[in-house]
C-alpha positions, 0 to 999 in steps of 0.5 A: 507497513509494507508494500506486502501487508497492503497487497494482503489487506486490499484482498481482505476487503469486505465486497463493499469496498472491494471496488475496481479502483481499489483493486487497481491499487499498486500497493508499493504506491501506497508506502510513503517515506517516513520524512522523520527518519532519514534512513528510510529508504524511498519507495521502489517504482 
């Protein structure tokens, strides 16, 4: 999953888990590096 894909789906929420702390989500946070495989860059801040 990106960073984008995250971004969309926290805006697809239903209401009931639409709330103030999910919306504060900064989704490339939310990406975390795949430690299987090296290649895989690390998250941009």
């Amino acid at each position: 999953m990106t960073a984008d894909q995250f971004a969309h789906d926290i805006t697809v929420l239903p209401k009931e888990l639409s709330t103030k702390e999910v919306m504060a989500l900064d989704p490339k946070n939310l990406i975390v590096p795949d430690e299987f495989n090296p290649t895989d860059p690390a998250p941009k801040s």
